[in-house]
C-alpha positions in Angstrom: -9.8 -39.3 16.1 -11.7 -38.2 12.7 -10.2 -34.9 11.9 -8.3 -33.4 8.9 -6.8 -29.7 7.8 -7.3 -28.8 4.4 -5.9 -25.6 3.0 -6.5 -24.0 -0.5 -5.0 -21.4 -2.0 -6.5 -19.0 -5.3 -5.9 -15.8 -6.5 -9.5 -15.0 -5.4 -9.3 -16.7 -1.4 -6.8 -18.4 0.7 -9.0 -20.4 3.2 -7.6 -23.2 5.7 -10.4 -25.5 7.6 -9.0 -27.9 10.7 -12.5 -30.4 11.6 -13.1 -32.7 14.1 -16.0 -34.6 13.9 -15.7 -36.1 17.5 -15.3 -32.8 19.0 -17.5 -30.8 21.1 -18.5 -28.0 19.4 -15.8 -25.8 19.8 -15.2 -23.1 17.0 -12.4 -20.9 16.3 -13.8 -19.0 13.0 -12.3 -16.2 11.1 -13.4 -15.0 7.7 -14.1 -11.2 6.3 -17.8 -11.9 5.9 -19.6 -11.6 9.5 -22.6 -13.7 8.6 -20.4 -16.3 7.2 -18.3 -16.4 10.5 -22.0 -17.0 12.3 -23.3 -19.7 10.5 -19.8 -21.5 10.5 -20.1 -20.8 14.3 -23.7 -22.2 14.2 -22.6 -25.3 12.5 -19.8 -26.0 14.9 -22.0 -25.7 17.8 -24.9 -27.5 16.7 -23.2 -30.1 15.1 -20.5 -30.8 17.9 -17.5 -30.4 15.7 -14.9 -29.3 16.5 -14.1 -26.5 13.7 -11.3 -23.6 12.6 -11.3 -21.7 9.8 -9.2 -18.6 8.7 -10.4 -17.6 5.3 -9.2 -14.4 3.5 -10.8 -13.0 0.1 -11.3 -10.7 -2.4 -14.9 -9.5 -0.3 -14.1 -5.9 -2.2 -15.6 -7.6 -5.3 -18.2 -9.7 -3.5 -18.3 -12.3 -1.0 -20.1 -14.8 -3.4 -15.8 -16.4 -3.7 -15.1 -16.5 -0.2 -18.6 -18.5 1.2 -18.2 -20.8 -1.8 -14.9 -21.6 -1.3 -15.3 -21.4 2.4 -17.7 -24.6 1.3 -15.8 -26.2 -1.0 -12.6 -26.7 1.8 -15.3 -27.4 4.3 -16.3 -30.3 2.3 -12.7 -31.2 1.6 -11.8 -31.7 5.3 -15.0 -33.3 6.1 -14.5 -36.1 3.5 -11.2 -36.6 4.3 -12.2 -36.8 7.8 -14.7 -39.4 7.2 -11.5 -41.6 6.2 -13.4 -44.4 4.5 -16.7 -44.2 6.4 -16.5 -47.5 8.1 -19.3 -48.2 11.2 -20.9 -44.4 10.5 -24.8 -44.0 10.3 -24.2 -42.7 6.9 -27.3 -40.7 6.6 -29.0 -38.0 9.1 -32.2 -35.4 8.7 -33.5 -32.5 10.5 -36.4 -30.4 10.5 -35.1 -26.9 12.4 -37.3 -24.3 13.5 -35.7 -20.9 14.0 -38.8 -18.5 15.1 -41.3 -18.5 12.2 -39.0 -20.3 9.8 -38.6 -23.5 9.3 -35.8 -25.9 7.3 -35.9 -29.3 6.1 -32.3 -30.7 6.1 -31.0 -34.7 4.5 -27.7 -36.0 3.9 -26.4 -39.4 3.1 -22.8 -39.4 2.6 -22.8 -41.4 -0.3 -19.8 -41.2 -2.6 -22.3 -39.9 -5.0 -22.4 -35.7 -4.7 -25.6 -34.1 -5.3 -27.1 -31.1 -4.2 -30.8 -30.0 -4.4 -31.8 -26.4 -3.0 -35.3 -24.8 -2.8 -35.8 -21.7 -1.2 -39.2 -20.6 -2.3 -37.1 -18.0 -4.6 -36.2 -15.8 -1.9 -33.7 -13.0 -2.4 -32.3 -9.8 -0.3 -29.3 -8.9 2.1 -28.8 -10.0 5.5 -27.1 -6.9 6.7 -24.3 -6.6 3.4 -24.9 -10.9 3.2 -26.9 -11.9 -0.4 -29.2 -14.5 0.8 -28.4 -16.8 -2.1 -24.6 -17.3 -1.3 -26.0 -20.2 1.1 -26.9 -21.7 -2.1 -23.3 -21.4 -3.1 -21.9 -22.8 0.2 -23.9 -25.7 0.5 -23.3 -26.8 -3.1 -19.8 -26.4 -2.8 -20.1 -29.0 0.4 -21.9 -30.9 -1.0 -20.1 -31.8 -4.2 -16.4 -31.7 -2.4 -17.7 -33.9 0.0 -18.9 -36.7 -2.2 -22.3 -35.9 -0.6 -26.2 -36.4 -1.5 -27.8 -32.9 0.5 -31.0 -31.6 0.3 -31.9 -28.4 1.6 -35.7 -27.1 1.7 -36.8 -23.8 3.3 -40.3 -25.0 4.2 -41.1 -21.6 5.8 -40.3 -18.4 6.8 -40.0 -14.5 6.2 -37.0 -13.2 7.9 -33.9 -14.5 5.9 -31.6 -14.3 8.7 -33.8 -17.2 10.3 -33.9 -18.5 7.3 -30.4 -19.4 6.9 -29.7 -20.1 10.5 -32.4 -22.4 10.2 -30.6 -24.1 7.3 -27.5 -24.4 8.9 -28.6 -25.5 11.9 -30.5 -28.3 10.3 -27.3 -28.6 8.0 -25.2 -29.6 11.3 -27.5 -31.4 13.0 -28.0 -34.0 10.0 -24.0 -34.4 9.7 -23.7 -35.1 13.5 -26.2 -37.6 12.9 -24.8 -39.0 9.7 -21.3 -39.6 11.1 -22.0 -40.9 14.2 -20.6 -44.6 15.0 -23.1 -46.9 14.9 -21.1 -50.4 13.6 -18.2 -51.8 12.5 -18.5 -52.4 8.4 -19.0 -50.0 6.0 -23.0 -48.8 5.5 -23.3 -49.9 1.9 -24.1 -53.2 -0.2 -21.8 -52.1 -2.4 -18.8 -52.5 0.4 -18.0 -49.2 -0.5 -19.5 -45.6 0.4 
């Protein structure tokens, strides 16, 4: 089974992620920011991983530490799940409507992390969530995970759609990405 439990500790968060990438979308999320817990939710579920996390931080200066870091150990435990990538798809893409919005989601679990983000420059609160700490969550993924990840917001008006459109196609392009389709590992290289 592909799974891992990474745990890491600051003097800003203390956040612990168990993933299983063969699960069936079973979720057992607990963090101090409410939209946070959603989307992490979200991406269990669409993504059919099997997911806990139990994050604590200092949300009494801002939540921008916790969803980063909530990312970063994400990430962790993904790559390490991933073991050393051999027979996986290695890349996935989605296009995920969520009412009038509309996200644009590709990965290709590389070796090589790179994140690129474009969100039309929107900005506000989703109840006491700053929109742009997705930005900080995804990057943080994407770079602990060894990941290439674009994320485009192609449309939309209402940032909570927004972001659950972006994590929905966030999860569905993983569950692609990892899936088993071969025995050697997806690269010329002989390496991912």
């Amino acid at each position: 089974m592909r799974e891992a439990r990474v745990s890491r500790e600051t003097r800003e968060t203390r956040i612990t992620v168990y993933i299983n990438l063969d699960g069936e979308g079973r979720y057992d999320v607990k963090t101090p920011v409410g939209f946070l817990t959603h989307m992490l939710e979200t991406f269990a579920r669409h993504g059919g991983f099997d997911l806990e996390v139990e994050a604590e931080g200092d949300v009494h200066v801002s939540h921008h530490h916790t969803v980063e870091d909530c990312g970063i150990v994400l990430g962790s435990a993904f790559l390490k799940a991933l073991g050393d990538k051999r027979g996986i798809r290695r890349f996935g893409h989605a296009i995920v409507p969520m009412d009038e919005a509309l996200a644009l989601c590709a990965v290709d679990l590389s070796g090589r992390p790179l994140f690129y983000y474009e969100d039309k420059d929107l900005r506000g609160k989703i109840t006491e969530f700053d929109f742009e700490l997705i930005w900080e969550f995804f990057k943080g993924f994407a770079l602990e995970s060894k990941s290439t990840l674009h994320i485009r917001v192609i449309d939309g008006r209402i940032l909570h759609h927004i972001a659950e459109a972006c994590f929905k196609a966030f999860a569905i392009s993983l569950k692609d990405a990892v899936r088993i389709e071969g025995r050697g590992i997806p690269s010329t290289k002989g390496v991912v």
